[in-house]
ROVEXTI-530296 format. One record per residue: y, x, z of N, C-alpha, C, O, CB in turn. Coordinates in steps of 0.2 Angstrom, whole numbers, padded with zeros to 4 digits, always signed. Glycine has a CB too. Layout:
BEGIN
YXZYXZYXZYXZYXZ
...
REM end
This chain:
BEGIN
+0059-0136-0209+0059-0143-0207+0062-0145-0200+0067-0148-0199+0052-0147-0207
+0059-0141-0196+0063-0141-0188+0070-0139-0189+0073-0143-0186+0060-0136-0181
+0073-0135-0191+0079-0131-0189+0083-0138-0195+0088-0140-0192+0079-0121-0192
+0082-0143-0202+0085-0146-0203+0087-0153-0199+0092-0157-0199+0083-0146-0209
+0080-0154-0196+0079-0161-0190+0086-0158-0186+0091-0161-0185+0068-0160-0184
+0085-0150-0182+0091-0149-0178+0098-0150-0183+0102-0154-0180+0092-0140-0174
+0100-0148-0188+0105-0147-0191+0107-0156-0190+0113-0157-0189+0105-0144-0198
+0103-0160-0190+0103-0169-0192+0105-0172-0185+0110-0176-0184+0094-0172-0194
+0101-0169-0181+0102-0172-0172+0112-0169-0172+0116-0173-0170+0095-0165-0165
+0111-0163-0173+0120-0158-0172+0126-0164-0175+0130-0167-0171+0121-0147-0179
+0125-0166-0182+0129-0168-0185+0130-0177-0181+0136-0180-0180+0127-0168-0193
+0121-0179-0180+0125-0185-0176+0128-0186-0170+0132-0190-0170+0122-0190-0175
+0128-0183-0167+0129-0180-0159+0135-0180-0159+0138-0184-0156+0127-0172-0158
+0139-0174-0165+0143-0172-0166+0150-0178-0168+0156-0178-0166+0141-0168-0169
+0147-0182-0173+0148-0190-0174+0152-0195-0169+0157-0198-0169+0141-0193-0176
+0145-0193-0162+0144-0197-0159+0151-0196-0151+0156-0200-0148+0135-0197-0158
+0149-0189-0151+0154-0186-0147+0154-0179-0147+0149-0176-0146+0154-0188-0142
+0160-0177-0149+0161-0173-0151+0162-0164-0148+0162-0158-0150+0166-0177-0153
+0164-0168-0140+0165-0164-0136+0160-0164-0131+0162-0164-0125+0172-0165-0133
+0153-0164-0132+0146-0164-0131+0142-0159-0135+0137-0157-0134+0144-0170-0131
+0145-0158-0141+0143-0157-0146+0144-0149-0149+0142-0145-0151+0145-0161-0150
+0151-0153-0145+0157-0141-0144+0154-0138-0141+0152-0133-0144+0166-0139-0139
+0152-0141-0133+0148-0138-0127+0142-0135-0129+0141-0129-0129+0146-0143-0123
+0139-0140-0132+0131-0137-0134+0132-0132-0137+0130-0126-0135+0127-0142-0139
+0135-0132-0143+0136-0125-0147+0139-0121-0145+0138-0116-0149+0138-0124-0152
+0142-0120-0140+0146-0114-0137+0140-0113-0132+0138-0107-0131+0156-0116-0134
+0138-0116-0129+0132-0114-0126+0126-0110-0129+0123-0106-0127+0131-0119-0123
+0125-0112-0134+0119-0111-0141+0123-0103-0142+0121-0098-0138+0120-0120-0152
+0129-0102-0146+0130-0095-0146+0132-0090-0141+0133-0084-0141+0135-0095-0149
+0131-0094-0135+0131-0087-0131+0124-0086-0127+0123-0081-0124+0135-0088-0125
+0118-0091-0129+0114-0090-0125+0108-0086-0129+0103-0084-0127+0112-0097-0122
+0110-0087-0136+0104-0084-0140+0105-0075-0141+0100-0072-0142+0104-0089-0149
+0109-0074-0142+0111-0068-0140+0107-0064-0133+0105-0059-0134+0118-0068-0140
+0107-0067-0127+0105-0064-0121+0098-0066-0124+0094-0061-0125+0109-0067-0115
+0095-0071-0125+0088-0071-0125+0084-0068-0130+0078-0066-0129+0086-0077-0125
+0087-0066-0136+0084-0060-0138+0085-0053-0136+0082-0048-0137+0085-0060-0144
+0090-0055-0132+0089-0047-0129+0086-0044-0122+0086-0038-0120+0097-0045-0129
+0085-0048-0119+0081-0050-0114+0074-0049-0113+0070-0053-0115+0081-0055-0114
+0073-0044-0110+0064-0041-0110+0063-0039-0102+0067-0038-0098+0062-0031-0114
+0056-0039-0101+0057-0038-0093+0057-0029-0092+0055-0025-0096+0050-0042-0088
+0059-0028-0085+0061-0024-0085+0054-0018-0081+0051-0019-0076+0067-0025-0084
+0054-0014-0085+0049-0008-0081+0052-0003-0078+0058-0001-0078+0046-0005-0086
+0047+0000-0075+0047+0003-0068+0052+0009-0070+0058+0008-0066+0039+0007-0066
+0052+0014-0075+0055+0021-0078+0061+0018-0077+0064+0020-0072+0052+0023-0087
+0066+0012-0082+0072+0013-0082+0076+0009-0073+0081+0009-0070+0074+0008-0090
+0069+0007-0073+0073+0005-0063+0073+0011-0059+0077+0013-0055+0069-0001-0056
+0068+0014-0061+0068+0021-0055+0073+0027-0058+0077+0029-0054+0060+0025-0055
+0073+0028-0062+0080+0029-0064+0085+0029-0063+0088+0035-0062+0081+0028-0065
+0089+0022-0065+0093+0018-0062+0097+0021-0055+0102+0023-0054+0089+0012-0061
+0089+0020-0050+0090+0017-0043+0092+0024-0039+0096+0025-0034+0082+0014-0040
+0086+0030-0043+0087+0035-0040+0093+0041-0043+0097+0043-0038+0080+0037-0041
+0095+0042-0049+0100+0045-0051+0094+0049-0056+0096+0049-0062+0104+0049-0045
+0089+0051-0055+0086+0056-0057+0084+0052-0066+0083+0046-0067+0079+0058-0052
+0087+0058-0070+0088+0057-0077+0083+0059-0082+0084+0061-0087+0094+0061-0080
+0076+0058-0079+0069+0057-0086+0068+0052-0088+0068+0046-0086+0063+0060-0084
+0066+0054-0094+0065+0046-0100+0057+0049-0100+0055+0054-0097+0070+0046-0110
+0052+0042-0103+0046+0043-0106+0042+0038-0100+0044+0035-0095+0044+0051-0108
+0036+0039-0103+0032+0033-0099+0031+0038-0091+0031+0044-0091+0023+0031-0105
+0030+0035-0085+0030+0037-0080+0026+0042-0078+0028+0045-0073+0029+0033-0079
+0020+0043-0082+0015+0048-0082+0016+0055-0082+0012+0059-0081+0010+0047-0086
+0024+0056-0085+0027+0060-0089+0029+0064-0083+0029+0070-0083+0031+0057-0094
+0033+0058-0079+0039+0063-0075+0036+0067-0072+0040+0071-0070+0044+0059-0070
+0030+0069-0069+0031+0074-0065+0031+0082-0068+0033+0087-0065+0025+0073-0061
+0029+0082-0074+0026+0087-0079+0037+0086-0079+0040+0090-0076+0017+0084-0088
+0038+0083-0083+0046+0083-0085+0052+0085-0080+0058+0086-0081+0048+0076-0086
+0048+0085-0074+0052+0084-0067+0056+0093-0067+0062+0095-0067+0045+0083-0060
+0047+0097-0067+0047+0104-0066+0052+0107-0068+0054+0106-0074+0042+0107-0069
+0055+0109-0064+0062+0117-0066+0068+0113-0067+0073+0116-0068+0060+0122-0076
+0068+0104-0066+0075+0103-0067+0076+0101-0060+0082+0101-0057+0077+0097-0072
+0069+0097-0057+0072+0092-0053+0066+0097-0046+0063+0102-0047+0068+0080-0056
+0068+0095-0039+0061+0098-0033+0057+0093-0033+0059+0087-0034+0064+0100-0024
+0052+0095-0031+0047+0091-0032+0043+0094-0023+0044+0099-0019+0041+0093-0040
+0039+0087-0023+0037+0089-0015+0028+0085-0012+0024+0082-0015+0045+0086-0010
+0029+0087-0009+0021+0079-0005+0024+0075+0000+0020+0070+0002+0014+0083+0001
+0031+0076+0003+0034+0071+0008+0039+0067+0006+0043+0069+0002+0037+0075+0014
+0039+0061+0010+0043+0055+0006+0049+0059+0007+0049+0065+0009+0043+0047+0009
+0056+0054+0005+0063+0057+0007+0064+0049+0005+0061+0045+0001+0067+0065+0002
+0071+0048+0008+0075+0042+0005+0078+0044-0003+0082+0048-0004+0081+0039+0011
+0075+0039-0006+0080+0042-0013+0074+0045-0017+0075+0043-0023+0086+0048-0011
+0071+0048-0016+0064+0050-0021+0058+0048-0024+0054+0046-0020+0062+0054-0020
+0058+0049-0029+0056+0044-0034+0046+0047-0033+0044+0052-0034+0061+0045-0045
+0041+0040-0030+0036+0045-0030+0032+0043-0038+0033+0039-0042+0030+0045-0023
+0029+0047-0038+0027+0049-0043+0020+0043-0046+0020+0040-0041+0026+0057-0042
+0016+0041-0049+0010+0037-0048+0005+0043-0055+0007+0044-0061+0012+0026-0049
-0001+0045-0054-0005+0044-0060-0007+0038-0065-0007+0032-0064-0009+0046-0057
-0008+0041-0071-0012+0036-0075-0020+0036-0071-0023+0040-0068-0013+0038-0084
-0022+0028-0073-0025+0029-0071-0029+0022-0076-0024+0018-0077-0024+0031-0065
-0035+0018-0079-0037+0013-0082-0033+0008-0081-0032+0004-0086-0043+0012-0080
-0031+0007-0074-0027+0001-0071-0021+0001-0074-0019-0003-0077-0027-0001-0063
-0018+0008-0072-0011+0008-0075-0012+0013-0080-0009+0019-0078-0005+0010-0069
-0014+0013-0086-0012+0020-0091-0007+0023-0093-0007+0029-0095-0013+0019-0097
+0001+0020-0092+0007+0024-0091+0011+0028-0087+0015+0032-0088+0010+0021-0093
+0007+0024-0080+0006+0028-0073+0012+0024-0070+0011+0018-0072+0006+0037-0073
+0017+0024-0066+0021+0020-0060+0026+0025-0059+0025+0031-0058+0017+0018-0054
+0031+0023-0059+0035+0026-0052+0040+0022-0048+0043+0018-0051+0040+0031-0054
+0040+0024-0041+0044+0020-0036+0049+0025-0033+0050+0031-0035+0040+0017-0031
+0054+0022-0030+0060+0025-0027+0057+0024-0020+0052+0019-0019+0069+0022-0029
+0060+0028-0015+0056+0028-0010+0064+0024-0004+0070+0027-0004+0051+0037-0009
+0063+0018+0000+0070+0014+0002+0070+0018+0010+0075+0020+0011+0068+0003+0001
+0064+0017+0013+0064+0018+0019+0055+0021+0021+0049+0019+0019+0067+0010+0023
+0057+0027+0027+0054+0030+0030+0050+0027+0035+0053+0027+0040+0057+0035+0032
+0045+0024+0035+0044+0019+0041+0039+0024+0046+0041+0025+0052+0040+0012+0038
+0034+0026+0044+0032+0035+0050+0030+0039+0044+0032+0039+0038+0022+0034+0056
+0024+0043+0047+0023+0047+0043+0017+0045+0035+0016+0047+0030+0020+0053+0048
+0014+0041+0039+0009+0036+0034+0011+0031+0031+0008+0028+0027+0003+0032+0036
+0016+0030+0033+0020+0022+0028+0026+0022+0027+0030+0022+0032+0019+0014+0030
+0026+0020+0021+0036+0022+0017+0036+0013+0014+0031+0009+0013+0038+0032+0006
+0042+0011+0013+0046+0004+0009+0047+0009+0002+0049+0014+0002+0056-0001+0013
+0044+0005-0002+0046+0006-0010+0049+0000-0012+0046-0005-0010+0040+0008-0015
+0055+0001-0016+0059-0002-0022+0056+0000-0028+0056+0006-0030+0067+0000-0022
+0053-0004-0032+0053-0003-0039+0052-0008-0044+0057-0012-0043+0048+0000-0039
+0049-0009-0049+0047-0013-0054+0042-0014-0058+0039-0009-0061+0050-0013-0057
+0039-0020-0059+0036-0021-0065+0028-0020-0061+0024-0018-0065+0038-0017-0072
+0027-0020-0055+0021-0020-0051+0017-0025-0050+0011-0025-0052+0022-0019-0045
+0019-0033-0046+0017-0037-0045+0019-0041-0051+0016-0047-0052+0018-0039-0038
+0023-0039-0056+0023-0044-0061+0027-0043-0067+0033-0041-0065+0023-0050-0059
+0026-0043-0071+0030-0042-0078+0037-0041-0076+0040-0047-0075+0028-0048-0084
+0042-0036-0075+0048-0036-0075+0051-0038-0068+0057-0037-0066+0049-0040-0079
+0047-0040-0066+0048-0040-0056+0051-0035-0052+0048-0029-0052+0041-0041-0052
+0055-0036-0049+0058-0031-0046+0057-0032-0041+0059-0037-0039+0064-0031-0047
+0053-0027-0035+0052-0029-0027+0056-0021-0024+0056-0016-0026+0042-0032-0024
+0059-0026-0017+0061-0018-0013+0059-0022-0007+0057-0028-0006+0070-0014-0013
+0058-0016-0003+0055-0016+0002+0047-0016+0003+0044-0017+0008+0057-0020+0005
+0043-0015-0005+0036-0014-0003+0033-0011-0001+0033-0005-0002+0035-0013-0006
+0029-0011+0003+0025-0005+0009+0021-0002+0004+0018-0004-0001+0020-0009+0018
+0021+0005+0008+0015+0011+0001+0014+0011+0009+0017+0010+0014+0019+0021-0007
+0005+0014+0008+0003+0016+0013+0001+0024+0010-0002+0024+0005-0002+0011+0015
+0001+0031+0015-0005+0035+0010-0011+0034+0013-0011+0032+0019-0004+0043+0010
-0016+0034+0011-0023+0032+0012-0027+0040+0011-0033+0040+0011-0025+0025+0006
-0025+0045+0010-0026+0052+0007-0029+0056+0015-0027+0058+0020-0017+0056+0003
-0034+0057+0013-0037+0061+0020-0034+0066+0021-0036+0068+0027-0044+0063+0019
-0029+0070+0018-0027+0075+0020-0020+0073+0023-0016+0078+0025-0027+0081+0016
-0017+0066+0022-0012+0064+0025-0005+0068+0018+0001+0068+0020-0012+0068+0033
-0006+0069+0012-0002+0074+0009+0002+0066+0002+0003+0066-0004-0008+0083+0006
+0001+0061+0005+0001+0055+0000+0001+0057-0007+0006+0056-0011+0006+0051+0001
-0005+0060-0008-0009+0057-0014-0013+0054-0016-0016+0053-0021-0010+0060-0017
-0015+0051-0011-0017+0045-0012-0014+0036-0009-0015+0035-0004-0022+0046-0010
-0012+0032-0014-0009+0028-0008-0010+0017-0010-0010+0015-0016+0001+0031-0007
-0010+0013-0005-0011+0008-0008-0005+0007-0007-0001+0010-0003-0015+0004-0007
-0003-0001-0011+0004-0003-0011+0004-0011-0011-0001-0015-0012+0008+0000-0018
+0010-0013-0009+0009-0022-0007+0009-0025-0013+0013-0024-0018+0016-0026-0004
+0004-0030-0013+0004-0032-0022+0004-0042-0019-0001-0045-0017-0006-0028-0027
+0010-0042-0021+0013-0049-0019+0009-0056-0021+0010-0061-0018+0020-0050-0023
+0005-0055-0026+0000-0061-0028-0006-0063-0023-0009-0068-0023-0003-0060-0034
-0006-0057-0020-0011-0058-0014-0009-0058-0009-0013-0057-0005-0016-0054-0013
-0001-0057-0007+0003-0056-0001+0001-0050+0005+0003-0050+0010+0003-0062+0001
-0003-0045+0002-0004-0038+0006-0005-0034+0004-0001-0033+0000-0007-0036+0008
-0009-0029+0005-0009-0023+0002-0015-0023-0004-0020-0027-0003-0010-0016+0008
-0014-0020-0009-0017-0020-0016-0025-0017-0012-0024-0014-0007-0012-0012-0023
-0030-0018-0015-0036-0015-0013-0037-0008-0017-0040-0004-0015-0042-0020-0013
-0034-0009-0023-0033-0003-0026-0031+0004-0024-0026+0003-0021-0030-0004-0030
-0034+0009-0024-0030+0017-0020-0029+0019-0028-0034+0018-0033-0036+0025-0013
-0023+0021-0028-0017+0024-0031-0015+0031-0030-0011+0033-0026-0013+0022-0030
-0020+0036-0036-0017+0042-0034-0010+0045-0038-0007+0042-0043-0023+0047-0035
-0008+0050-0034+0001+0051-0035-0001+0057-0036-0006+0060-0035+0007+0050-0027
+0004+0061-0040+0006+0066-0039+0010+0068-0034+0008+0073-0030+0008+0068-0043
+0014+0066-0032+0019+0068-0026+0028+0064-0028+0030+0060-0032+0019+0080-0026
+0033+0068-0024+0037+0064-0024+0043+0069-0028+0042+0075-0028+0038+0060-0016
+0048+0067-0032+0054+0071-0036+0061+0068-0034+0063+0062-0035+0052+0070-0045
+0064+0073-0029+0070+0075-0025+0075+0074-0031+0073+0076-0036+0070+0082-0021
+0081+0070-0030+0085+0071-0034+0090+0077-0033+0096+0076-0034+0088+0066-0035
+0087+0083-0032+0091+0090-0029+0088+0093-0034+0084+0091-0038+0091+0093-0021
+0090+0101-0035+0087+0104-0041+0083+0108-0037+0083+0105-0032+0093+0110-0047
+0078+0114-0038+0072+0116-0037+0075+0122-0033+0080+0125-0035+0067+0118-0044
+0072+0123-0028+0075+0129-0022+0078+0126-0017+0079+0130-0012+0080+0134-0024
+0081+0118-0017+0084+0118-0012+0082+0120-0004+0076+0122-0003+0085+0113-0012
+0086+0120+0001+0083+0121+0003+0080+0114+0012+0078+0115+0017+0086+0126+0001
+0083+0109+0007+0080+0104+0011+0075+0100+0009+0074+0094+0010+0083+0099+0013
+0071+0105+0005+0063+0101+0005+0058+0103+0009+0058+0108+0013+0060+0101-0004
+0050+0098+0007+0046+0099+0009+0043+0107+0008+0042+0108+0002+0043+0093+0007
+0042+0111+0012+0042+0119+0010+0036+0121+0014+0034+0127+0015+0050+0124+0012
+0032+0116+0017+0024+0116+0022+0026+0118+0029+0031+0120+0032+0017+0123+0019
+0020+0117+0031+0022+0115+0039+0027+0122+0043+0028+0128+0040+0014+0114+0043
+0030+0123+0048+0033+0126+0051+0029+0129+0059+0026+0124+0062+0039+0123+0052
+0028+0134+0060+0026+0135+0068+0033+0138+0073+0037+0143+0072+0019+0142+0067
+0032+0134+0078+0037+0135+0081+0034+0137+0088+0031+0133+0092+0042+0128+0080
+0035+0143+0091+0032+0146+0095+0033+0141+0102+0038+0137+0102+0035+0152+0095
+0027+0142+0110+0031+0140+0115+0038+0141+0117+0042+0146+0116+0027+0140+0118
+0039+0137+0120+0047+0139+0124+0044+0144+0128+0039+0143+0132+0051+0134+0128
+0047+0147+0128+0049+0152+0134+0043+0158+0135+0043+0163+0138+0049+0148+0141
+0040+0157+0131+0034+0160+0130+0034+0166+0125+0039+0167+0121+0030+0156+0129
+0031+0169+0125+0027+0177+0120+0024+0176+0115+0021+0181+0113+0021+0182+0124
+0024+0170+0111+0023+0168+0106+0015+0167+0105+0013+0166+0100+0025+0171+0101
+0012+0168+0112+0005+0169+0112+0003+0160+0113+0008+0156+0113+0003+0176+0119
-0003+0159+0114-0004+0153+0116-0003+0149+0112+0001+0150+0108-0002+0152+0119
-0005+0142+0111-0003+0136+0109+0004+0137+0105+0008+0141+0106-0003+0131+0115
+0004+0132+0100+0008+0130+0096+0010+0124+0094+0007+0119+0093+0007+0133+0092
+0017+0124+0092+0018+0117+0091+0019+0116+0083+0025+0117+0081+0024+0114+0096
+0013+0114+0077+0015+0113+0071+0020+0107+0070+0019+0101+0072+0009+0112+0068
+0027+0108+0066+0030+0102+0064+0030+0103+0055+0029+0108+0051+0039+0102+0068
+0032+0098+0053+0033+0099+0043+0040+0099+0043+0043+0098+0048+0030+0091+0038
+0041+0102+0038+0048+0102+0036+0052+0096+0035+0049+0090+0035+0048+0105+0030
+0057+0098+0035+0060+0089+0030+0058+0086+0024+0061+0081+0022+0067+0088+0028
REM end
């Protein structure tokens, strides 16, 4: 009954004026195509995307998917996708690209489908909140409350878009003797890159 009402409204319209009528429907055929095809978008095909790194499947997946193709690590890098667990809140689990290094406790995440169905946010602050400092554990900005999520978020860790051995990853800390010294004494621990 609705679609004959539209056919009824088209024909007088069309009657009435003609080149109102063209419009509409050249508009009608280009617009119905995009809106069925139109979904919002989730986290997996933006990180993705964003990062280069080529795994499919729900988010929870990539780290287990990661192994033997991609390095994997505990330290941010620009460009690496961190990893999120399932967890009740999220069951398929998360991944973000990681934008900017801000110190050692807080990185900007680009990602999606966080603060809202198909939402795209970059520059999200992740915090690690992980007592051992090794971010696996971390909270993240959740835009409906305008701060950080109260939720902790554990991670697996982060997946380098380099293959496994490189050799600019996270590889544990380094001891770097005093200067000038007999290697005896004090030391100065730094982390890798």
């Amino acid at each position: 009954m609705g679609s004959q009402f539209a056919r009824g409204m088209f024909r007088t319209l069309f009657r009435k004026s003609p080149m109102i009528a063209s419009l509409l429907a050249a508009m009608a055929a280009v617009a119905t195509p995009m809106a069925v095809q139109a979904k919002a978008l989730q986290c997996v095909p933006y990180a993705r995307q964003v990062s280069g790194i080529s795994i499919h499947g729900n988010a929870r997946t990539w780290w287990g998917q990661a192994e033997g193709t991609y390095a994997r690590g505990k330290q941010p890098k620009i460009g690496a996708v961190l990893a999120f667990k399932s967890t009740g809140a999220m069951p398929y689990g998360h991944v973000a690209t990681v934008a900017k290094i801000v110190d050692e406790r807080h990185i900007l995440l680009n990602h999606a489908n966080w603060s809202g169905p198909g939402r795209i946010e970059r520059a999200a602050m992740a915090v690690d909140v992980s007592d051992a400092g090794d971010w696996s554990a971390v909270r993240v900005w959740y835009a409906p409350i305008g701060g950080l999520g109260t939720r902790v978020n554990p991670t697996f860790g982060f997946i380098y878009d380099e293959a496994p051995g490189s050799d600019d990853l996270d590889t544990g800390p380094i001891r770097v003797a005093k200067a000038g010294g007999s290697g005896e004494g004090p030391s100065i621990q730094l982390a890798a890159k």
